[in-house]
GUDOBA-389840 format. One record per residue (C-alpha): x, y, z; residue in one letter. Coordinates in Angstrom, 1 decimal, always signed. Example, Ala and Ser with C-alpha at 12.3 -4.5 7.8 and 13.67 -1.06 7.14 Angstrom:
// GUDOBA-389840
<east = +12.3 | north = -4.5 | up = +7.8 | resn = A>
<east = +13.7 | north = -1.1 | up = +7.1 | resn = S>
//
This chain:
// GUDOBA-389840
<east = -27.3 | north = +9.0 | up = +12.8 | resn = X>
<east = -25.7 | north = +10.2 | up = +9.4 | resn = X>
<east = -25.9 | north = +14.2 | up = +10.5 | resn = X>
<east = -22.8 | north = +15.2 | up = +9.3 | resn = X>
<east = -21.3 | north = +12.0 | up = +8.0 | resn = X>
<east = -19.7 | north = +11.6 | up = +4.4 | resn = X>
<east = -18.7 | north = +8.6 | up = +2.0 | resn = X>
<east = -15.8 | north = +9.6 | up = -0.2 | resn = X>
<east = -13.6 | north = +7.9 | up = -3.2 | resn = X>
<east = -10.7 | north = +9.3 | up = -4.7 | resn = X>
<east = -8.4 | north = +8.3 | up = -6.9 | resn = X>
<east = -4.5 | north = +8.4 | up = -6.7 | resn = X>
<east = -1.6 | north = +8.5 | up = -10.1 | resn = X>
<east = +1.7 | north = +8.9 | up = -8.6 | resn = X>
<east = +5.4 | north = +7.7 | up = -7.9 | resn = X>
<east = +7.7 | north = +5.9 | up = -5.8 | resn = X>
<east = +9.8 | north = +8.1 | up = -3.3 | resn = X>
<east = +12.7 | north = +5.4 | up = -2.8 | resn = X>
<east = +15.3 | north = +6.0 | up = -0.3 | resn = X>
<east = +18.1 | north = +3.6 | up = -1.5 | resn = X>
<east = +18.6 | north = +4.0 | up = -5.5 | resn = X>
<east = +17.9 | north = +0.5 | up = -6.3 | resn = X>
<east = +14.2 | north = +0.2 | up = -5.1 | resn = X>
<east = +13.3 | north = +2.7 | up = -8.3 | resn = X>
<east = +14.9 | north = +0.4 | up = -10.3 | resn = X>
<east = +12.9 | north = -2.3 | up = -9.5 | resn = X>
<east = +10.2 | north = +0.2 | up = -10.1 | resn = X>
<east = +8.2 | north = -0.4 | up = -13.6 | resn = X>
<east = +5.3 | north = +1.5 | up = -13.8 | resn = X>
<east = +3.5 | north = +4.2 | up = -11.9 | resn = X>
<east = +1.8 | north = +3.8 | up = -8.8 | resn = X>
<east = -1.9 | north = +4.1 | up = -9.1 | resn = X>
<east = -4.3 | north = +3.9 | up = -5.9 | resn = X>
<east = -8.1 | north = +3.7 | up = -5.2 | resn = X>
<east = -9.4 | north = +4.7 | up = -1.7 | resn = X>
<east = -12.4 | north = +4.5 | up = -0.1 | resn = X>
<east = -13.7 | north = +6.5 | up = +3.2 | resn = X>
<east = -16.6 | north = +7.5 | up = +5.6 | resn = X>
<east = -16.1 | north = +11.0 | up = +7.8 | resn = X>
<east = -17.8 | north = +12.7 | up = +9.7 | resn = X>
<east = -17.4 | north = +16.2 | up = +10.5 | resn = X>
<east = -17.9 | north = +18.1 | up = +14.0 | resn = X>
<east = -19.8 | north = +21.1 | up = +15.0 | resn = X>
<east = -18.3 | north = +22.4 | up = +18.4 | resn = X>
<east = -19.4 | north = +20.5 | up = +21.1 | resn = X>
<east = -16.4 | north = +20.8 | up = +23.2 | resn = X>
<east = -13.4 | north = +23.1 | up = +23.1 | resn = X>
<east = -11.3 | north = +21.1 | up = +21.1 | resn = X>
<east = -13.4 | north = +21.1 | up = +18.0 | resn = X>
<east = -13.3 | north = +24.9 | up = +17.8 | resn = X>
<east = -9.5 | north = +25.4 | up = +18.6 | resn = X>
<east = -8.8 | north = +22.9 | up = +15.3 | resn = X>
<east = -11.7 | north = +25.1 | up = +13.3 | resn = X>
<east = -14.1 | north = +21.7 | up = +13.5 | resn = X>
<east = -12.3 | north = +19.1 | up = +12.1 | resn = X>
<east = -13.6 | north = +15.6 | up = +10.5 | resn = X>
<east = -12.5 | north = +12.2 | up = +11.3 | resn = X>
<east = -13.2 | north = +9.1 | up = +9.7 | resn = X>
<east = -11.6 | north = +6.0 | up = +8.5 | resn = X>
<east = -10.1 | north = +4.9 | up = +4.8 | resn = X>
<east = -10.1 | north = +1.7 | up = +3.0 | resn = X>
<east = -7.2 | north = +1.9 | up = +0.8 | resn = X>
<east = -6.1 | north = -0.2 | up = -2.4 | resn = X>
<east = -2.7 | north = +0.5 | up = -4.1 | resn = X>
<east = +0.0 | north = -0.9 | up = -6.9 | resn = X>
<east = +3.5 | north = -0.9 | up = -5.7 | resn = X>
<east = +5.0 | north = -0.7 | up = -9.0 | resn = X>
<east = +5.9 | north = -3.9 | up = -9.6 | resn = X>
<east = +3.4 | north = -6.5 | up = -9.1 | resn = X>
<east = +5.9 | north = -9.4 | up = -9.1 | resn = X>
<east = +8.5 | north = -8.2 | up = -6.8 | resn = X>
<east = +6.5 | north = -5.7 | up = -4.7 | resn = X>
<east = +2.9 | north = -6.9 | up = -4.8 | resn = X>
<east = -0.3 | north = -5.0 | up = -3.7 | resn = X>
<east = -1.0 | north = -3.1 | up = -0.7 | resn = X>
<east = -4.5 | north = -3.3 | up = +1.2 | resn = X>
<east = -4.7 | north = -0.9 | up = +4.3 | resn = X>
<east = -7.1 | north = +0.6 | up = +6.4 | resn = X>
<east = -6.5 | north = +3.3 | up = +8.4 | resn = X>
<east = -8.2 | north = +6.3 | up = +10.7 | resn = X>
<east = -7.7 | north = +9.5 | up = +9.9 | resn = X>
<east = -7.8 | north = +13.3 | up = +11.4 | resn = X>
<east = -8.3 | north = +16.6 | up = +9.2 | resn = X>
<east = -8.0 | north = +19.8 | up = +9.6 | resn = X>
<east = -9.7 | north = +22.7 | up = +7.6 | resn = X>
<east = -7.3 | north = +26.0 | up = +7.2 | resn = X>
<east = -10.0 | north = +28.5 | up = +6.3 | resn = X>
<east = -13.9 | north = +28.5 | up = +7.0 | resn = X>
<east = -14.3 | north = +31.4 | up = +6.0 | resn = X>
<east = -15.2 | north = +30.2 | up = +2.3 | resn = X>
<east = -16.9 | north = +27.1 | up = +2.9 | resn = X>
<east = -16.9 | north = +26.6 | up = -1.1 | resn = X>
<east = -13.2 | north = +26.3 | up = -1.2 | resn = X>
<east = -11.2 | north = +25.2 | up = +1.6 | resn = X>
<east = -7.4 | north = +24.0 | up = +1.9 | resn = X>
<east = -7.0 | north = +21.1 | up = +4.5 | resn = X>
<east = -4.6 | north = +18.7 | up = +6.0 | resn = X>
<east = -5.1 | north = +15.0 | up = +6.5 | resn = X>
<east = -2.9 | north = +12.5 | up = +9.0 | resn = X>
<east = -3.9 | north = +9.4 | up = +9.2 | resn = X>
<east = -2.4 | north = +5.5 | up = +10.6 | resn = X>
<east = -3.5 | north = +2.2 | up = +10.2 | resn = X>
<east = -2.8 | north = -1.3 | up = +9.3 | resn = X>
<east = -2.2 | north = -2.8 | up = +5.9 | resn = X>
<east = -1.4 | north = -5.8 | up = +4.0 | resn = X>
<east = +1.0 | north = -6.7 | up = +1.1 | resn = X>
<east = +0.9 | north = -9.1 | up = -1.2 | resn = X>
<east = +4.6 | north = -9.4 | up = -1.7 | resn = X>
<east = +7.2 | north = -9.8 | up = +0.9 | resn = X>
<east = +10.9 | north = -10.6 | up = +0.8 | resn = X>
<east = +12.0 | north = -14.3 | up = +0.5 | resn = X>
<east = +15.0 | north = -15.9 | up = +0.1 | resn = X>
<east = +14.1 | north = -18.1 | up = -2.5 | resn = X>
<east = +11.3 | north = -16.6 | up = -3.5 | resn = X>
<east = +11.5 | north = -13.2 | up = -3.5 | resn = X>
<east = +15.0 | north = -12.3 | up = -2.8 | resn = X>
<east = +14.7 | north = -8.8 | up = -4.6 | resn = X>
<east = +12.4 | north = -7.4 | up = -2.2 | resn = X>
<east = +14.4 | north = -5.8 | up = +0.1 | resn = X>
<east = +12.1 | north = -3.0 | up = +1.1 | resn = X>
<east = +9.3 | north = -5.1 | up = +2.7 | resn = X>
<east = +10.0 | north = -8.3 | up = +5.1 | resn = X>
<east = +6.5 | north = -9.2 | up = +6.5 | resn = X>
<east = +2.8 | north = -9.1 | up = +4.5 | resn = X>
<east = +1.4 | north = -7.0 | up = +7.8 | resn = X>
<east = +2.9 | north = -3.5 | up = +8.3 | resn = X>
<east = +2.1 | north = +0.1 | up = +9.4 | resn = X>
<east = +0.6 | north = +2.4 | up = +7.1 | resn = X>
<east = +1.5 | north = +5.9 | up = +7.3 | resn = X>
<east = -0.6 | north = +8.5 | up = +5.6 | resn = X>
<east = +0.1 | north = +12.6 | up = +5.0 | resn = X>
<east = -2.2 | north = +14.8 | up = +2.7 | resn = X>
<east = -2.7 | north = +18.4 | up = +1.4 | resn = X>
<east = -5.4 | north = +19.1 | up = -0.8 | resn = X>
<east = -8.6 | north = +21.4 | up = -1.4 | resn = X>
<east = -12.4 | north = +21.4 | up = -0.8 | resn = X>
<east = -14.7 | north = +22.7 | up = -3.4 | resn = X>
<east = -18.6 | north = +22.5 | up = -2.5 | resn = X>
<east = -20.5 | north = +21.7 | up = -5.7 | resn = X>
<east = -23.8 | north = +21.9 | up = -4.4 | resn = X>
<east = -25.0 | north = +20.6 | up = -0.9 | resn = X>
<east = -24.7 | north = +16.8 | up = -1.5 | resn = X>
<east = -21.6 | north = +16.8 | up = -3.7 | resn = X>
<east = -17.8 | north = +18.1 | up = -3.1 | resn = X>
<east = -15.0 | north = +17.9 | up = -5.1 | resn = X>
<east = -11.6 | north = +17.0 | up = -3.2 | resn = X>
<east = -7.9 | north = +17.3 | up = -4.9 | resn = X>
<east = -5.2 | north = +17.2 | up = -3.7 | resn = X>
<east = -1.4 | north = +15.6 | up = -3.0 | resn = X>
<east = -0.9 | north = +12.7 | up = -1.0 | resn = X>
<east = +2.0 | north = +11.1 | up = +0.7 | resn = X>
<east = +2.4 | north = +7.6 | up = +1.5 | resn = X>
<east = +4.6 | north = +5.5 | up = +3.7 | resn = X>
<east = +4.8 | north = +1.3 | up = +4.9 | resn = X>
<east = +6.8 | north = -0.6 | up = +6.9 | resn = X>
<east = +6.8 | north = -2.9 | up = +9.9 | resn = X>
<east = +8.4 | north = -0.7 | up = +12.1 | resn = X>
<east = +11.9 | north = -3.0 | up = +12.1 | resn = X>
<east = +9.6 | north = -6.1 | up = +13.8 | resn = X>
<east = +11.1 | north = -8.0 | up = +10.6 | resn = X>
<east = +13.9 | north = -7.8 | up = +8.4 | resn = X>
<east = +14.0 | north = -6.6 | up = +5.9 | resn = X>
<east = +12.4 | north = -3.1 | up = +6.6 | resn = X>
<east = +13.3 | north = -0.4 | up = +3.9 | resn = X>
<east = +9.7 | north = +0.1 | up = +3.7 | resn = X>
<east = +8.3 | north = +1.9 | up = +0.6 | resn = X>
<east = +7.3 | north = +5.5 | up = +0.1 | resn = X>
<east = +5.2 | north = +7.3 | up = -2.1 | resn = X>
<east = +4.1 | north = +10.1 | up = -3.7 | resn = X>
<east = +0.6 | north = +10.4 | up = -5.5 | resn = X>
<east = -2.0 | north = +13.4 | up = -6.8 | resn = X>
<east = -5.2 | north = +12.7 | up = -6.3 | resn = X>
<east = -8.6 | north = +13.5 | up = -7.8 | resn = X>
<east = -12.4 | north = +12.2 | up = -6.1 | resn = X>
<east = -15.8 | north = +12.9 | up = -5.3 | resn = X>
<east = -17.7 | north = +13.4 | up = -1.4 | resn = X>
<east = -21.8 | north = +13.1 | up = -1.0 | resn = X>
<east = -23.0 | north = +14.1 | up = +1.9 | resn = X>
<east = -25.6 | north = +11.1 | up = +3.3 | resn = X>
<east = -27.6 | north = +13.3 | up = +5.8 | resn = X>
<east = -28.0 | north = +16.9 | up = +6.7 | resn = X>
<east = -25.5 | north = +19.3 | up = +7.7 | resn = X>
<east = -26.3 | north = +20.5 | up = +11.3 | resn = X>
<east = -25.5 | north = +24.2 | up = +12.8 | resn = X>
<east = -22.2 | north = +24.9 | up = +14.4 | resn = X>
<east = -22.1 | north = +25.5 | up = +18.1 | resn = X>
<east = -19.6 | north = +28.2 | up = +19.2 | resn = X>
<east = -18.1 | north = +28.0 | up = +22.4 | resn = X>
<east = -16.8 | north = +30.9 | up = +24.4 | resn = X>
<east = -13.0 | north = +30.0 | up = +24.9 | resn = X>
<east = -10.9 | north = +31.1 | up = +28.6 | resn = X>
<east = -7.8 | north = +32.8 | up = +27.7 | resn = X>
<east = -5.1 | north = +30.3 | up = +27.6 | resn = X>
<east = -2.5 | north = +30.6 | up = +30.5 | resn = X>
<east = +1.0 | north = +29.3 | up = +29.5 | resn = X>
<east = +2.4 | north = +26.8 | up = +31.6 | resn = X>
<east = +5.2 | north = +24.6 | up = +32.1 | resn = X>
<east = +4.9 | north = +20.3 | up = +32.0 | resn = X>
<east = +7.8 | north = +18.0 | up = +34.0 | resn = X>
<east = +7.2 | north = +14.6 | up = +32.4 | resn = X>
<east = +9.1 | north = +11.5 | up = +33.4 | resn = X>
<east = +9.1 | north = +8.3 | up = +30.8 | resn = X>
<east = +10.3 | north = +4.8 | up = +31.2 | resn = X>
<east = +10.0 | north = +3.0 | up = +27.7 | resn = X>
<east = +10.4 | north = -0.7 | up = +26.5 | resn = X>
<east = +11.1 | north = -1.8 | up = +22.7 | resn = X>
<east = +13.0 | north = -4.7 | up = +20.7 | resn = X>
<east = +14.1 | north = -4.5 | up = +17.7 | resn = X>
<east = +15.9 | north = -6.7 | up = +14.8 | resn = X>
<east = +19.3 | north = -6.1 | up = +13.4 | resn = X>
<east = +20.2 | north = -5.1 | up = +10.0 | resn = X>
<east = +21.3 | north = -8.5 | up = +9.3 | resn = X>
<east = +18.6 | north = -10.7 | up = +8.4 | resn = X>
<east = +18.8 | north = -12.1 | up = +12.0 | resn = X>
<east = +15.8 | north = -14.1 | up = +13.6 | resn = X>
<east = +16.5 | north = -12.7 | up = +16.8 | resn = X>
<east = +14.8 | north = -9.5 | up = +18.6 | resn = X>
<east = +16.6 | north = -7.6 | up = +20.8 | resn = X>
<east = +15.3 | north = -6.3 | up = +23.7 | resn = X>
<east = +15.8 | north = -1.8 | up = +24.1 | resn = X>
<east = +14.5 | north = +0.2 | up = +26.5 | resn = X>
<east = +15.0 | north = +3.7 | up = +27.6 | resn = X>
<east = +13.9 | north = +6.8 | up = +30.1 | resn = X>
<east = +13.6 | north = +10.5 | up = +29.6 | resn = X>
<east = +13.1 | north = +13.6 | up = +31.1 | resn = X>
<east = +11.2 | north = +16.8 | up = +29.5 | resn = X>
<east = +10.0 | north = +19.5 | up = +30.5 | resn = X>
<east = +7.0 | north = +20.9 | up = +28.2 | resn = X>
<east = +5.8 | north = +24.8 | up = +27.8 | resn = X>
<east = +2.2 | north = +24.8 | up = +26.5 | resn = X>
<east = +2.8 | north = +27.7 | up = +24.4 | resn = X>
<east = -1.2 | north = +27.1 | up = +23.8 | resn = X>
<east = -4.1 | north = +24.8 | up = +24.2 | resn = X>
<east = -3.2 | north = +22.7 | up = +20.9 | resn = X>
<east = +1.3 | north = +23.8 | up = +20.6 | resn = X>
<east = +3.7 | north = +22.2 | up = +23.3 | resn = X>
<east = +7.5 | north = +22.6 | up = +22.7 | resn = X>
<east = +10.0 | north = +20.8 | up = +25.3 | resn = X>
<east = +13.6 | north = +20.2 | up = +25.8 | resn = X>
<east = +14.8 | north = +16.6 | up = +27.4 | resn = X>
<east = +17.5 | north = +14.3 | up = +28.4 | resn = X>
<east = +17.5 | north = +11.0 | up = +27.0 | resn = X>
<east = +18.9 | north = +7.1 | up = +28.5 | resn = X>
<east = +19.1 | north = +4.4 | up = +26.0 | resn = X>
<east = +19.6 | north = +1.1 | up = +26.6 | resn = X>
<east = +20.0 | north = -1.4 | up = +23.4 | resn = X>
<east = +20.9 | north = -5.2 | up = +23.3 | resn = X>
<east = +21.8 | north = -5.6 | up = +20.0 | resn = X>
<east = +24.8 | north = -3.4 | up = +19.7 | resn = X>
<east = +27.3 | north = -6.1 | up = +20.3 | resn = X>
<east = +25.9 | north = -8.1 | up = +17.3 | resn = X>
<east = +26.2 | north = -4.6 | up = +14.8 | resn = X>
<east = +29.9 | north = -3.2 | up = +16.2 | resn = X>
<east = +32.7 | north = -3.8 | up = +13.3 | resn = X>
<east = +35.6 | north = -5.2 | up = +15.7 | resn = X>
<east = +34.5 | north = -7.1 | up = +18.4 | resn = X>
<east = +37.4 | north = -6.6 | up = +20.6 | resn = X>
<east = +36.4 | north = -2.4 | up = +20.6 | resn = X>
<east = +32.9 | north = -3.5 | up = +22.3 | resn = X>
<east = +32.6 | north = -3.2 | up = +26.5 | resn = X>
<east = +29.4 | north = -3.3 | up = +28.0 | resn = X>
<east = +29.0 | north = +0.1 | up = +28.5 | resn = X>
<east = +28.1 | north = +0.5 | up = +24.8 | resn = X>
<east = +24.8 | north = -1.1 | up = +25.1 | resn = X>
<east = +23.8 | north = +2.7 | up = +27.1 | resn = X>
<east = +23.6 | north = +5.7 | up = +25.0 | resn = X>
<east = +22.7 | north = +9.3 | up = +26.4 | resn = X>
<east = +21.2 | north = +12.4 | up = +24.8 | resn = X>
<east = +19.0 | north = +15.5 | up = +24.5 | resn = X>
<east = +16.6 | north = +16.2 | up = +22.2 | resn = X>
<east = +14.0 | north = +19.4 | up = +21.6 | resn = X>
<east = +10.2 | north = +18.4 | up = +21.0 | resn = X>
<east = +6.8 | north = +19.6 | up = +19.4 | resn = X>
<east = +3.7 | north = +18.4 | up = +20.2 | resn = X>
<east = +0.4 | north = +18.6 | up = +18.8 | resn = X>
<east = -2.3 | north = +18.3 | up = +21.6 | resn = X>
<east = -5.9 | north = +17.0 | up = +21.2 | resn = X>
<east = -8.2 | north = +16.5 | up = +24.1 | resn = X>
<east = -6.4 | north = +13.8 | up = +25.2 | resn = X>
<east = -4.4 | north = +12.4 | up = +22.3 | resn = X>
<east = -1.3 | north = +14.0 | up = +21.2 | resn = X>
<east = +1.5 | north = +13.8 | up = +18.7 | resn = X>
<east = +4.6 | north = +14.3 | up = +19.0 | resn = X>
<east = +8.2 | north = +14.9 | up = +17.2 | resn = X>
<east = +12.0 | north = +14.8 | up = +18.8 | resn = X>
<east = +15.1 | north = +16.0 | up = +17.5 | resn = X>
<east = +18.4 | north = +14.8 | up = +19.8 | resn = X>
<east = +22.1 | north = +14.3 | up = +19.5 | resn = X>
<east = +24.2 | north = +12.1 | up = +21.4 | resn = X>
<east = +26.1 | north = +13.4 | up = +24.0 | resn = X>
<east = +28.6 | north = +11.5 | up = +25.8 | resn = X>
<east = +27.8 | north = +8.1 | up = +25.2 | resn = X>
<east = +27.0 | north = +7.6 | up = +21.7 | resn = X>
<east = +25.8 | north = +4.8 | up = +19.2 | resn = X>
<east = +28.4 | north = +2.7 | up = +18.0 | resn = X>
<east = +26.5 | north = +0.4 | up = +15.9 | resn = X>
<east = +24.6 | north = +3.4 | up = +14.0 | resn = X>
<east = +27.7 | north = +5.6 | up = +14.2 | resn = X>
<east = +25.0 | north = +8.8 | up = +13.2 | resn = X>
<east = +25.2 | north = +11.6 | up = +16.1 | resn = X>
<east = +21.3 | north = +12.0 | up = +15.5 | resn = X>
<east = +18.0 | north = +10.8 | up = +16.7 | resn = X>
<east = +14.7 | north = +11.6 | up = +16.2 | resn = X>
<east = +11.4 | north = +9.9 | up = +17.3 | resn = X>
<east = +7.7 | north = +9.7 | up = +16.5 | resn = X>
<east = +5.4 | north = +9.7 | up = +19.1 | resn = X>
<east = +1.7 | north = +9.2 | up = +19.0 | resn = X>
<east = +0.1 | north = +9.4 | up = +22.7 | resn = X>
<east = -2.8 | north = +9.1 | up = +25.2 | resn = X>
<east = -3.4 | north = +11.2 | up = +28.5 | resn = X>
<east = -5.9 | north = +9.3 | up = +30.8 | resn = X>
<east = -5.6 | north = +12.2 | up = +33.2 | resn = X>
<east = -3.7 | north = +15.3 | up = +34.2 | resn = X>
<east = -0.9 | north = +13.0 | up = +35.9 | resn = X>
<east = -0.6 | north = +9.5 | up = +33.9 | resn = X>
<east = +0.3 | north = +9.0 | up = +30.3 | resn = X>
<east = +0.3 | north = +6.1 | up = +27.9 | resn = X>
<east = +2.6 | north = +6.4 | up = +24.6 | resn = X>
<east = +3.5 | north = +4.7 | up = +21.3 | resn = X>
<east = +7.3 | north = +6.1 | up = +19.9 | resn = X>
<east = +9.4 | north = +5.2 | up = +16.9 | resn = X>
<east = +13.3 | north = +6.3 | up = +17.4 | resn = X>
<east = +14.8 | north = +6.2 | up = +14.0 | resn = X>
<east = +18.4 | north = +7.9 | up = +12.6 | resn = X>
<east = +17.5 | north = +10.2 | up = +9.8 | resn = X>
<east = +15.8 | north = +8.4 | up = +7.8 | resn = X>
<east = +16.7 | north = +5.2 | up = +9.1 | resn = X>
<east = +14.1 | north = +3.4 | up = +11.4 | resn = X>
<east = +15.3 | north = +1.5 | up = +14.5 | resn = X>
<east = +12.5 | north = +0.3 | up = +16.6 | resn = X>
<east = +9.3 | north = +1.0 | up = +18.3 | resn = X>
<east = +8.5 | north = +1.6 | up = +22.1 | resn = X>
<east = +5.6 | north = +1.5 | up = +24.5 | resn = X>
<east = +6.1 | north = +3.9 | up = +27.2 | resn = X>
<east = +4.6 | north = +5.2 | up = +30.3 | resn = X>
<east = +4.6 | north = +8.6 | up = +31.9 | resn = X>
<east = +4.1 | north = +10.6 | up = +35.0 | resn = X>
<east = +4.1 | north = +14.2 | up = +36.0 | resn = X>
<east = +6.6 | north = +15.4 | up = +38.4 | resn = X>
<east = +4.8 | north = +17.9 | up = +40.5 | resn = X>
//
């Protein structure tokens, strides 16, 4: 049962990344963070675990100062997490990288009577976002030694206002102990990859708040059309055509007269990489408006972040983020099929 399985605790020091000047002057003191999690690593039982050089994959509890206790609170999150080993060939000293997402809670939100200066976070449940790139040393066969830099970002993904969010930045330090014995790695003998070329078709649904402290959601929704080369078993890149369609708008234009229906649809095309797994992947888009644009954002760029399921060679399932720079807008759930 605990072949291969780790418990982990490291300890974070860092500092807050803010993306409006005025959140780091709310900012008093450094960011420190404790987390605590349980892996396990793989051995090669399928394809997938030898293509990503047998990764591990566990799940972190995670316990954090904001900076400011009294206007930002604390954060509690737990999330699930995927990492990948860049060498094996010294299996004293590795480099890795870590992705993971989860939930979390914060102490602190923004109130108007309250709490009026926290204009980063709007609700006490948000979603945790989690980057790292650090190193492995093996002490001796129950003990490592991880280091490393981590990178850090909350927010309810615009389902509340406000929704700055809060990023940061924090080195780490902390100690892994193996609790059972490490198994032998089984290599698989991989077929030669054959290139091949993916027609997706996705119909998406979303709603989103305004930047204006409104109550309301809006409803958004959009479709798109790519068309994926699996350049290999674990790289897609694509080029698409985007449809948006967004209720809100009408509410955000600056002259009211200027606004006709037809501004609720914008149109675009984007590039995309994707990152496949079995049947997970993740996903990034790049796009520019072309011919109808966004009149509320007035930014000629989009970009979303998409984290996916495949239940077979024809149906997928999808979770996306569209955002403008660094801006977020709204989420999505979306469904796809493959045009033979």
């Amino acid at each position: 049962m605990w072949d291969n399985s780790n418990v982990m605790v490291n300890y974070h020091y860092g500092f807050n990344l803010p993306e409006y000047q005025f959140i780091s002057y709310l900012t008093e003191k450094p960011i420190q963070s404790v987390d605590l999690s349980f892996f396990k690593a793989t051995r090669g039982k399928n394809e997938w675990e030898q293509i990503y050089k047998y990764p591990e994959f566990g799940a972190s509890l995670f316990y954090s100062t904001l900076g400011n206790d009294d206007v930002f609170g604390r954060e509690l999150a737990l999330t699930y997490f995927f990492k990948v080993y860049h060498n094996t060939v010294d299996k004293k000293l590795r480099l890795y990288n870590r992705i993971g997402i989860g939930l979390s809670y914060v102490t602190k939100k923004f109130e108007f009577g309250e709490n009026f200066m926290n204009v980063a976070v709007g609700s006490n449940v948000n979603i945790h976002f989690n980057l790292r790139t650090g190193l492995n040393c093996k002490l001796n066969k129950h003990f490592n030694l991880n280091t490393g830099i981590s990178f850090d970002h909350f927010s309810n993904a615009n389902t509340s206002e406000p929704n700055l969010g809060i990023n940061y930045v924090s080195p780490y330090v902390g100690l892994a102990y193996k609790l059972g014995k490490e198994t032998d790695i089984t290599p698989l003998e991989l077929k030669e990859h054959e290139p091949k070329n993916i027609f997706l078709l996705y119909g998406s649904i979303g709603s989103k708040h305004t930047r204006a402290l409104e109550s309301s959601y809006f409803l958004t929704s959009s479709m798109s059309l790519e068309i994926q080369r699996s350049l290999s078993r674990a790289f897609h890149f694509g080029v698409g055509a985007d449809v948006f369609y967004d209720t809100s708008i009408k509410s955000q234009v600056d002259d009211i007269s200027d606004y006709k229906k037809s501004d609720d649809f914008q149109t675009g095309v984007h590039i995309s990489q994707t990152i496949v797994y079995n049947n997970f992947f993740f996903g990034l888009q790049e796009g520019v408006y072309v011919g109808l644009t966004n009149k509320a954002i007035k930014k000629a760029i989009y970009s979303r972040g998409i984290l996916g399921f495949s239940f077979n060679d024809s149906f997928w399932i999808r979770i996306a983020m569209k955002s403008h720079l660094h801006i977020l807008d709204y989420p999505e759930l979306g469904f796809g099929i493959k045009i033979k």
